[in-house]
N, C-alpha and C positions, 0 to 999 in steps of 0.2 A: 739129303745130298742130291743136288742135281744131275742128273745124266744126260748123255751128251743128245737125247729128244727134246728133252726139258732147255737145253741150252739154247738149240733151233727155234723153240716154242718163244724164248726170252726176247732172242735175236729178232724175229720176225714182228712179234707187237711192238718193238722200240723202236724210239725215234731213231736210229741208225738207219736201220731199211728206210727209212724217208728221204735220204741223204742222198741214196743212191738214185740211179735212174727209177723212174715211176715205172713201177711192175704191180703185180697182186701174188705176195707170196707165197707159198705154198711149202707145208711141212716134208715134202718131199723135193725141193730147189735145197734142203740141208739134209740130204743122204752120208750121213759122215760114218766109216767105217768105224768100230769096236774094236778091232785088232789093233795091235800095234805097227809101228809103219815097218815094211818088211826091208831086209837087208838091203842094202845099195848093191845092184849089180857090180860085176866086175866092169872094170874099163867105163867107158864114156856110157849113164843110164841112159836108158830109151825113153820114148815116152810114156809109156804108160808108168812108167817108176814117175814121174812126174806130174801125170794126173792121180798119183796114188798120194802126194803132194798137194796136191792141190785138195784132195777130197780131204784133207786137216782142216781143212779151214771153213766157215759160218758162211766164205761170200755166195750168192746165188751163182748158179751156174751157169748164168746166162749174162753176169755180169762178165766185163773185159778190167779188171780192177790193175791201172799204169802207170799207180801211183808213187811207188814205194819212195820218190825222192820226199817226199813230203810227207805223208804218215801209211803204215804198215797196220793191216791187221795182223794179228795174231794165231798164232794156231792152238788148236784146240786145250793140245796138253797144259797151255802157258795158262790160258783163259783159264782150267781146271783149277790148275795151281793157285790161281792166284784169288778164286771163289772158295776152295777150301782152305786156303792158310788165314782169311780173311775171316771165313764160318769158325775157324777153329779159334780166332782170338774173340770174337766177339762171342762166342757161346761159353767162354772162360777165363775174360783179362783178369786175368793174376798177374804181379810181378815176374811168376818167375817161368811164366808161359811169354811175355813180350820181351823179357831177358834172350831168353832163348833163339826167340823168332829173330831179334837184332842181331846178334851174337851170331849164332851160326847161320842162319840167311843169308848175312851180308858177305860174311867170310869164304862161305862157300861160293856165291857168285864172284867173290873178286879171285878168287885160284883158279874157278873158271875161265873169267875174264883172262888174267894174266897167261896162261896158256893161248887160249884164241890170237894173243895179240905178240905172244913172243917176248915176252916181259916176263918181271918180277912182281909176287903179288902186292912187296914192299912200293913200287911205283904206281901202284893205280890207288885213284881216290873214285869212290861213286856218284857221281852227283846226282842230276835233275836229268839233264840235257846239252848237248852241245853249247845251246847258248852260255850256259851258266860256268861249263868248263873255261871258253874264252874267256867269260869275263873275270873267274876267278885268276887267270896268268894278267890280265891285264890289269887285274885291279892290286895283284901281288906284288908283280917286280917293282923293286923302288928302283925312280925313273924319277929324273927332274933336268931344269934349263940346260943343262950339257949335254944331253942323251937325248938321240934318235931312235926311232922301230920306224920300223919300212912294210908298206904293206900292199895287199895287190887291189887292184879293182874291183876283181870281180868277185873278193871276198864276201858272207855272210856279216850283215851289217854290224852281229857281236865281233868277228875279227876285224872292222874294217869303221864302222862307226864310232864305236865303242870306245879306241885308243884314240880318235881326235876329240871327244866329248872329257875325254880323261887327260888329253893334253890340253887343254883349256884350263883345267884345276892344277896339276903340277907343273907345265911350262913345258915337258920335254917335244919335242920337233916328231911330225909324222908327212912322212914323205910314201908317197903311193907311185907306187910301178903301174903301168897301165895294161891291158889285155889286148891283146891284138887278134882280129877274126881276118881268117880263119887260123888257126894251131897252126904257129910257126914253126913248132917242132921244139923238144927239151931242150936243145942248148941252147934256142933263143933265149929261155927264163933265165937256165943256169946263168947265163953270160950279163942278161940286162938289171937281173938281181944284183950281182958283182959289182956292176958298175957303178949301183948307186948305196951302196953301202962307205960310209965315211968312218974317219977315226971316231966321229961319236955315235955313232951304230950299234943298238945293243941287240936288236930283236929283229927276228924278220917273221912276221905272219900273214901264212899265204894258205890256199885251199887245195884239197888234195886234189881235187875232180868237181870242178864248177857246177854250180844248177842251172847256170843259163846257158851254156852249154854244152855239158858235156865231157869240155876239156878234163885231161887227164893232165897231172902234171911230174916232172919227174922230182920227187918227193925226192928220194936217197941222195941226189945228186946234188940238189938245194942247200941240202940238211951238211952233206959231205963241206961243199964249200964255206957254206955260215962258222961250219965248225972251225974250219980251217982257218977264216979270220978271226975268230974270239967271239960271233957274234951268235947268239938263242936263238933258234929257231919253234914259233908255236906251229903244227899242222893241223889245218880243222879237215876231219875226217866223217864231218856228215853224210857226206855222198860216198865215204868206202867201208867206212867197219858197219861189220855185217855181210859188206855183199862181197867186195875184194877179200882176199889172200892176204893181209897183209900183219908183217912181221916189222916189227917196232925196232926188234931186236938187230933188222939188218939196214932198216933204212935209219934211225938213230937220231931222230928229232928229239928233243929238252922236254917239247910238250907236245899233248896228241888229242882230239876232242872227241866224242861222237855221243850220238843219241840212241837209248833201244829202241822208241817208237818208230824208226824208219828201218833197216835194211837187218836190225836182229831181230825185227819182227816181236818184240817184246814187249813189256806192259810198258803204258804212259807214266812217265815226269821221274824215268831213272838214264842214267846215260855214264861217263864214264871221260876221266882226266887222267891220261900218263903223265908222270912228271919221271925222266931220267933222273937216275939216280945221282948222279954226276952233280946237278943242279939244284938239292932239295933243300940247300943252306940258300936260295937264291929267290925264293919264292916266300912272302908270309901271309899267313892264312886271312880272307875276307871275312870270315864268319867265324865268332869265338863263341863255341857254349858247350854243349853237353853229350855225351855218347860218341866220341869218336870212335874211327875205325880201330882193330886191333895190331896192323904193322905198318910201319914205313911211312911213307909221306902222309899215308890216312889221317894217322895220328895226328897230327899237324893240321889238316886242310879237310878233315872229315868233321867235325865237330859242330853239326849242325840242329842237334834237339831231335824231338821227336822226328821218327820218319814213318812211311806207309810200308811196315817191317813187311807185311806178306805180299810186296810189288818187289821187293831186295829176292825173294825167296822166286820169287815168278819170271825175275832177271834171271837168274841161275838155270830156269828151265826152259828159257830162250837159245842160250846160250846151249844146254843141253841139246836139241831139237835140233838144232843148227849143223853142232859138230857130228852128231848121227849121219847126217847127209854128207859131211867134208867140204871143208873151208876152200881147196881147188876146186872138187867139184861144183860148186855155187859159183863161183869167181869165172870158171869157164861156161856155165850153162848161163851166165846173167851176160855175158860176152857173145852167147852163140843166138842168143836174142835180138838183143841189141843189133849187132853185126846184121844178120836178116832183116830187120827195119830198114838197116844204113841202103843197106843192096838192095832192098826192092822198091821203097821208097823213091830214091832216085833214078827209077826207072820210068818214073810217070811224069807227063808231060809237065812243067811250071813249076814242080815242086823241089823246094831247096832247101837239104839237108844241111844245114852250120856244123856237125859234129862229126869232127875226120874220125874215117872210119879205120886207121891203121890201133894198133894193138898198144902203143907205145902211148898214145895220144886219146883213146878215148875207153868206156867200159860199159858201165852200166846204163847212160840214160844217152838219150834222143831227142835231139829239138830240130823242129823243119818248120818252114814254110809252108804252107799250101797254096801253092801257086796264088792267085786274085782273091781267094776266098778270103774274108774277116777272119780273124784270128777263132775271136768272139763265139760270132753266130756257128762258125765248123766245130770249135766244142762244143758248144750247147749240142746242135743236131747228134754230132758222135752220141754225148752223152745221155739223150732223152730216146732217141732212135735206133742205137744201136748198142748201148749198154756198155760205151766206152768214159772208163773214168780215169781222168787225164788232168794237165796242168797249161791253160792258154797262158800264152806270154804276149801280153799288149805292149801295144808303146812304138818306140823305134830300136831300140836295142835288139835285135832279132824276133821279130816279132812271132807267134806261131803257135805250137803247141809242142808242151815237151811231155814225152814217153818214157818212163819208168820199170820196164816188166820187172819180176822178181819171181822167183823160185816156182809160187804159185800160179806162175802162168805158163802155156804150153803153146805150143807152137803154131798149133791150130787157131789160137787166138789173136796171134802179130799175122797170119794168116788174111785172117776175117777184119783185122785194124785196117791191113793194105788195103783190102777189098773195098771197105768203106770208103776210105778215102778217094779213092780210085770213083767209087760213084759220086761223089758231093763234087770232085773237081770237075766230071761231066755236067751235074744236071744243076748246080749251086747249091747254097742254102740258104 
């Protein structure tokens, strides 16, 4: 059985450390406590309950890790879990030891899940990933030459690519709403959604909170009016479940998507598809074979074969880990991050923040400009120089670098981000 020295010892030989910025690691850059994580303070934690957060986690301490839109390490407990559910089949696959591990694993992360999300365990399917949630709503609804879905710009290419590659094969019409920088505010979408919804309109798929930048969208509101005309709503919820507060149960989209490896900080290639209940006669399954889920839509749209039963079991203890901390509190501490970026950021000379910084319209991530600097080269330097691991955005579409913090980072570290930046727009890079 590995303990959590041996894990640091793992971490440190493996090509992962190679990933990160070029350091020379040291068995003491993974000082991770033995205890368990102590109580959450009352009221709004300090920092140091956050560095006590942070010290769950393998990354060095010297790393600035701002990535969480795109993949999440893990914290300890999950990593544990998911090395001894794994030691425990492979040192006794028996039938009725991977019965088990599917059976209750999977089940117990989806009661979890459905709680987290404000749902019914009977609506959630487990998938892969966000990707494969879209595609399973898009490859489901039967949609042909009289049927519209409407979809927005600045969706992930499975909401957004995906139903014109899939309207090419069955004929149905896909008409795209466009994004407009900077955040026009929710009832610009609410309204310009509306308008382009027609009598053959069946779906509308749009993104909770964009990766390029930032935007927040008002989901309830969306979801409110779609219903109101007859029309389905799917929300891809890459960039909120996990990090956001959010409750299914009050904003009331048909379909909902998200991923563990980002913002629930869980193990890779599990993720997660609400299908309202309302809907579940509306939807048929892309994938027919063997072991489905045991309630509700699962049964239907779980039945995938073999799966990596002690990653189902590692979900669950993601999920655990999470709600320990409280789902506000995450949702406000990834808010009072962010925000601190928004505000100090745009205090230095040339640089230009795309992501409105009011409450209604943006959360968890940050994308700016650096004033004249390359997009490119000012990652690279962050990353090699000062231990910033982050997402550049090339091109012309806002070009920059976008900032991700998550739980495991403190304040002292969007601190030390300004700082840098603040030197590279003086001296270049």
């Amino acid at each position: 059985m590995l303990n959590r020295r041996d894990f640091a010892r793992v971490f440190a030989l493996s090509g992962t450390a190679a990933l990160l910025p070029s350091r020379t690691w040291a068995l003491d850059d993974f000082d991770i406590p033995s205890e368990p994580l102590p109580p959450r303070p009352l009221g709004a934690p300090d920092e140091k309950y956050w560095q006590d957060i942070r010290a769950r986690y393998l990354l060095p301490r010297d790393v600035i890790f701002v990535n969480a839109a795109n993949l999440c390490p893990s914290p300890l407990p999950v990593i544990e879990s998911l090395y001894n559910q794994s030691k425990g089949y492979e040192t006794n696959p028996s039938p009725s030891v991977r019965s088990g591990l599917m059976r209750d694993g999977r089940e117990t992360a989806r009661d979890l899940l459905a709680t987290m999300l404000g749902a019914t365990k009977e609506e959630i399917v487990i998938t892969r990933n966000t990707s494969e949630g879209n595609n399973y709503v898009s490859s489901g609804l039967q949609l042909g030459p009289d049927d519209e879905v409407i979809v927005f710009s600045d969706n992930h290419p499975t909401n957004l690519n995906a139903w014109r590659e899939k309207a090419k094969r069955f004929g149905f019409t896909v008409t795209t709403v466009q994004h407009v920088v900077p955040h026009p505010g929710g009832q610009y979408y609410v309204d310009l959604f509306a308008k382009a919804i027609t009598p053959k309109t069946k779906l509308i798929g749009f993104t909770h909170l964009t990766s390029n930048s930032g935007d927040l969208f008002p989901a309830k509101e969306i979801c409110a009016m779609a219903r109101s005309r007859g029309v389905l709503t799917l929300l891809d919820g890459a960039q909120t479940f996990g990090a956001l507060d959010v409750n299914l149960g009050d904003i009331k989209p048909d379909f909902y998507t998200g991923s563990a490896h980002k913002w629930p900080c869980g193990p890779k290639e599990c993720g997660v598809l609400f299908v309202n209940k309302d809907v579940h006669d509306r939807i048929w399954p892309s994938v027919i074979g063997v072991y489905p889920g045991a309630v509700g839509i699962s049964q239907k749209l779980e039945g995938m074969g073999q799966r990596d039963d002690a990653r189902l079991v590692a979900f669950a203890e993601s999920i655990r880990f999470r709600e320990s901390i409280g789902r506000k509190v995450i949702d406000e501490r990834l808010r009072q991050l962010s925000g601190y970026l928004i505000t100090e950021l745009k205090k230095l000379d040339g640089v230009q923040v795309y992501t409105d910084p009011a409450p209604d319209r943006s959360a968890n991530l940050v994308v700016f400009k650096p004033g004249a600097l390359d997009p490119r080269r000012f990652t690279t330097a962050l990353n090699m120089n000062e231990g910033v691991v982050a997402t550049v955005r090339a091109g012309q579409d806002r070009p920059g670098l976008r900032v991700s913090p998550h739980l495991y980072n403190t304040l002292d570290e969007m601190q030390r981000l300004v700082a840098a930046t603040k030197k590279y727009l003086a001296s270049g890079v």
